[in-house]
C-alpha positions as CSV (number, residue, x, y, z in Angstrom):
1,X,10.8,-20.5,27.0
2,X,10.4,-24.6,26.9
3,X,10.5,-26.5,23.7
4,X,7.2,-26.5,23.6
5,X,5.9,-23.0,24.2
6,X,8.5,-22.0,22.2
7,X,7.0,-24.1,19.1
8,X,3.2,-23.1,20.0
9,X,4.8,-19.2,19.9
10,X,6.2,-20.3,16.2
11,X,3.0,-21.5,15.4
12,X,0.8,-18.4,16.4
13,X,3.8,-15.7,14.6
14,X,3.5,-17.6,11.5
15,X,-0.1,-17.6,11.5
16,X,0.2,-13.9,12.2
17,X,2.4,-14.0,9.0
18,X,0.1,-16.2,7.1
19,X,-2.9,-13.5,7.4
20,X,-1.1,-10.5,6.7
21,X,0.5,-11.6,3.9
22,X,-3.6,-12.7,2.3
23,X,-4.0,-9.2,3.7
24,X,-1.7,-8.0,1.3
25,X,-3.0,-10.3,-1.9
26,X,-6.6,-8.9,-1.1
27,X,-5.4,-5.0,-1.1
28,X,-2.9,-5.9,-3.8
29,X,-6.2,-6.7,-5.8
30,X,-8.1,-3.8,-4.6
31,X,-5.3,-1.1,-6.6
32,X,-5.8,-3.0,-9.5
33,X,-9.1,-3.2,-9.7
34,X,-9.3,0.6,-8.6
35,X,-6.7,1.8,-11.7
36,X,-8.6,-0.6,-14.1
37,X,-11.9,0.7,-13.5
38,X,-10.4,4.3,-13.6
39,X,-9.2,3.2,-17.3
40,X,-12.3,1.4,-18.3
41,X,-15.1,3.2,-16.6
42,X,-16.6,-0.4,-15.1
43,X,-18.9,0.9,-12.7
44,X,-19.5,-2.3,-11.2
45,X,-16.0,-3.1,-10.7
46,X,-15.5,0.2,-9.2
47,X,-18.3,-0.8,-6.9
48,X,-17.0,-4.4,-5.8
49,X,-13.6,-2.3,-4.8
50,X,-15.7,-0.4,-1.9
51,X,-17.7,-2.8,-1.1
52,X,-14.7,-5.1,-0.7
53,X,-12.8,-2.2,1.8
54,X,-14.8,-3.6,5.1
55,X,-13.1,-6.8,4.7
56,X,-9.6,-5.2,4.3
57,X,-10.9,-3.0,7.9
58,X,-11.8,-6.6,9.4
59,X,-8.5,-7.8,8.3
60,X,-6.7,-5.0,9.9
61,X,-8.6,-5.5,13.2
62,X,-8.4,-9.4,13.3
63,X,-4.2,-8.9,12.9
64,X,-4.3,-6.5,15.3
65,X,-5.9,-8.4,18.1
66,X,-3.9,-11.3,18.0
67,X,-0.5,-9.3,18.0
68,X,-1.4,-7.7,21.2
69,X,-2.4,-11.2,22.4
70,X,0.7,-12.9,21.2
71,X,3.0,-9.8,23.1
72,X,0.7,-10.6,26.2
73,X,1.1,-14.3,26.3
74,X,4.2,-15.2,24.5
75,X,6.3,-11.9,26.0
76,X,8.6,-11.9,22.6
77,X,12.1,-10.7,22.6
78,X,15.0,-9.5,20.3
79,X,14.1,-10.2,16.3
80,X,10.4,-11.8,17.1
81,X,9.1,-8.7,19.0
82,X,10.4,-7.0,16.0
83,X,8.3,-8.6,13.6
84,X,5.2,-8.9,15.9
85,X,6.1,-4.6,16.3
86,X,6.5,-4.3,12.4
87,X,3.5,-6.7,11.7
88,X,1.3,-4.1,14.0
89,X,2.4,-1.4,11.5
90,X,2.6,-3.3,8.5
91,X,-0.6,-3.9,8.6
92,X,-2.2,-0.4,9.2
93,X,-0.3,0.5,5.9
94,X,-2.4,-2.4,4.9
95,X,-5.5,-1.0,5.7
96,X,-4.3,3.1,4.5
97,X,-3.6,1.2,1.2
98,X,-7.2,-0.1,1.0
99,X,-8.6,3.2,2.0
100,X,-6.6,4.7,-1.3
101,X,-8.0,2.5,-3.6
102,X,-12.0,2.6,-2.4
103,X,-11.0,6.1,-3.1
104,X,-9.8,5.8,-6.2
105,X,-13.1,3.7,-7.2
106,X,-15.1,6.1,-5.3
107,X,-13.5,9.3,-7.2
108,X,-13.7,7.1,-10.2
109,X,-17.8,6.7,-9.9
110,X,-18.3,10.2,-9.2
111,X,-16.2,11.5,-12.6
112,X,-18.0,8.3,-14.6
113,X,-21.5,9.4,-13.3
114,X,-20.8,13.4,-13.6
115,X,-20.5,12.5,-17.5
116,X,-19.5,15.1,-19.6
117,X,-16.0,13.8,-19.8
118,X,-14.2,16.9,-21.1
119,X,-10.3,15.7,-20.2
120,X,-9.3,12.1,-21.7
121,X,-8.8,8.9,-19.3
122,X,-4.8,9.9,-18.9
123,X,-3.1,7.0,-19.5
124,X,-0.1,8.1,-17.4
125,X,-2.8,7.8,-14.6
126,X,-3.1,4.1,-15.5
127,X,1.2,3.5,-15.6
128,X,1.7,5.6,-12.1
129,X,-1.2,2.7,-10.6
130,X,0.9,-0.1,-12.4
131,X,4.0,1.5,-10.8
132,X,2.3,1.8,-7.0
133,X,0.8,-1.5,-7.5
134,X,4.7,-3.1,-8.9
135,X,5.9,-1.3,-5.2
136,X,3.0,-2.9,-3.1
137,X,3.9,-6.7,-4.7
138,X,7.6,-5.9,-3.9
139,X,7.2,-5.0,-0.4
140,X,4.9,-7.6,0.0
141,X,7.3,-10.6,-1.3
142,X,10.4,-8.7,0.6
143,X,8.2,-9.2,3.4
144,X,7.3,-12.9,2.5
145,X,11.0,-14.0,2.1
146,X,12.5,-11.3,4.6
147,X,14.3,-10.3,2.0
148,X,16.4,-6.5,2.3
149,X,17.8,-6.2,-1.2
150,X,14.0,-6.7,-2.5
151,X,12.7,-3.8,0.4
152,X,15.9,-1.8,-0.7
153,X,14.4,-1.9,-4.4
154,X,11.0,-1.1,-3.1
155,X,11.8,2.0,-1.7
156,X,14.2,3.3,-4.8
157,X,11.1,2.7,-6.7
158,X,9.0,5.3,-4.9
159,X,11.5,8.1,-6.7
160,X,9.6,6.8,-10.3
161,X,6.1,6.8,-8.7
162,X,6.6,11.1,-7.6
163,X,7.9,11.6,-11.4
164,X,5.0,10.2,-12.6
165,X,2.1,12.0,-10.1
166,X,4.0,15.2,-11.2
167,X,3.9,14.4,-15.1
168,X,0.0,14.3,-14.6
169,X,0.3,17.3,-12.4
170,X,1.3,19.2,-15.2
171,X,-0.7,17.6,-18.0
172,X,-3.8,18.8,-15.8
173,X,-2.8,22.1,-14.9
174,X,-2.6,22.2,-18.9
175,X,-6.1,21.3,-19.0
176,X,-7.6,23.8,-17.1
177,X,-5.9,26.5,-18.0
178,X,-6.6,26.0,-21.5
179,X,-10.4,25.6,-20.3
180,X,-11.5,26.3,-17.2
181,X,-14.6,24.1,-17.5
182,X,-12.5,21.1,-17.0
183,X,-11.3,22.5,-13.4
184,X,-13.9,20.4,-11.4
185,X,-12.6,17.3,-13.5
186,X,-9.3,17.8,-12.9
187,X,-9.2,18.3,-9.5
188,X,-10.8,14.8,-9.2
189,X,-8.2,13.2,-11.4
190,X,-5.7,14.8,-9.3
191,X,-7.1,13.5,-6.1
192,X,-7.1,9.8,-8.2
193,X,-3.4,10.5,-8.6
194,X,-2.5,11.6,-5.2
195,X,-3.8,8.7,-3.6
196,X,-2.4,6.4,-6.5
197,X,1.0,8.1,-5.2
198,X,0.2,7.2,-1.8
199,X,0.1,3.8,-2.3
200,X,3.7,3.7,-3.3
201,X,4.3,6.3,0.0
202,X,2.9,3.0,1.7
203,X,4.6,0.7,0.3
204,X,8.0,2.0,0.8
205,X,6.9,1.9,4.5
206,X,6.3,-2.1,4.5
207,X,9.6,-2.4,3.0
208,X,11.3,0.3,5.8
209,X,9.8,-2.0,8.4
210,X,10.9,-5.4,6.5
211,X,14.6,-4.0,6.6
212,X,13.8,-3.2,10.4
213,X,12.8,-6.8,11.1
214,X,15.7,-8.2,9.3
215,X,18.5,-5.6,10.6
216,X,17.0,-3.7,13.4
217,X,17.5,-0.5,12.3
218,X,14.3,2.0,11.5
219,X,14.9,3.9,9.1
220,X,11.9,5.6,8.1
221,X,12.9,8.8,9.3
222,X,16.5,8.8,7.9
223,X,18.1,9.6,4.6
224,X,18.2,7.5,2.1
225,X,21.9,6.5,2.6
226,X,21.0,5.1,6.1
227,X,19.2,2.0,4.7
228,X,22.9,0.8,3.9
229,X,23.0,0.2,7.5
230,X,20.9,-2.1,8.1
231,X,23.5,-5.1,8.1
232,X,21.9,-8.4,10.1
């Protein structure tokens, strides 16, 4: 690859890099506003969250179409095909990530209108979003600065996220057996939670592909040990 090609190829990855990192700030901003308007009951914020997920869906496809483009015209080889390979992924986590919180919003609307509220806005609900959310901005700066200690973080993190979906588990379990009117609530909440707990399932995933950029060594079927071997 000439001097030049090879520049115009540095141009279009960073680019590439550009987007998917204001990918990133627009789903960061989604969980949020999704765990917010869980707390607060904003309807309308809850509503600007899925309206919002079709441009996280153009995003996704936009990113996508230029990868494939890049692999076609540029050819990319050792540590930049890579990234363009981890971008591709990175970014339908991206897009899974902005599916969880419409749901969230969309779970959150449903329990809001249903009225009735028989089980208090858990606040534990509220500290496992702010724990999925921390994860997401983690993996997204690791990503950002290509940094592995940061994606290392990010993925013992996930371990914090689990304890927390199970505390609220148990709190609602509580709930309905004590009164089995609150079932239908519950199971809502718990749905709110699950995906809340996805996020952070995602978000370890950006941070497995960061340290496969970086080190060239997937790990995101091995034990957690194996991420120690990911030297450059």
């Amino acid at each position: 690859m000439n001097d030049h090609l090879s520049k115009q190829f540095d141009l279009e990855l960073e680019n590439i890099r550009t987007r998917i990192l204001q990918m990133g700030g627009l789903v960061e901003r989604q969980v949020l506003a999704a765990v917010d308007a869980f707390s607060t009951g904003n309807l309308e914020e809850m509503q600007q969250v899925i309206d919002n997920d079709r441009e996280v869906d153009a995003h996704e496809v936009g990113i996508d179409e230029d990868c494939t483009l890049l692999i076609a015209r540029r050819q990319p080889t050792a540590r930049d095909l890579r990234l363009v390979m981890a971008i591709s992924r990175i970014v339908t986590d991206l897009e899974r990530i902005g599916d969880k919180a419409s749901k969230i919003a969309r779970m959150s609307k449903k329990l809001h209108q249903a009225g009735g509220q028989r089980i208090p806005r858990l606040s534990d609900v509220h500290h496992c979003g702010r724990l999925a959310n921390d994860m997401l901005q983690g993996s997204l700066d690791s990503l950002a600065r290509m940094d592995v200690d940061a994606a290392r973080q990010v993925i013992g993190a996930d371990k914090a996220i689990d304890a927390a979906f199970n505390a609220i588990l148990r709190q609602l379990i509580t709930y309905m057996m004590e009164d089995p009117r609150t079932i239908s609530e519950a199971l809502d909440i718990i749905w709110i939670a699950k995906a809340i707990e996805r996020v952070g399932d995602h978000a370890t995933n950006i941070a497995e592909n960061v340290i496969y950029v970086v080190g060239g060594v997937d790990i995101r079927h091995s034990a957690p040990a194996a991420s120690k071997a990911d030297g450059a």
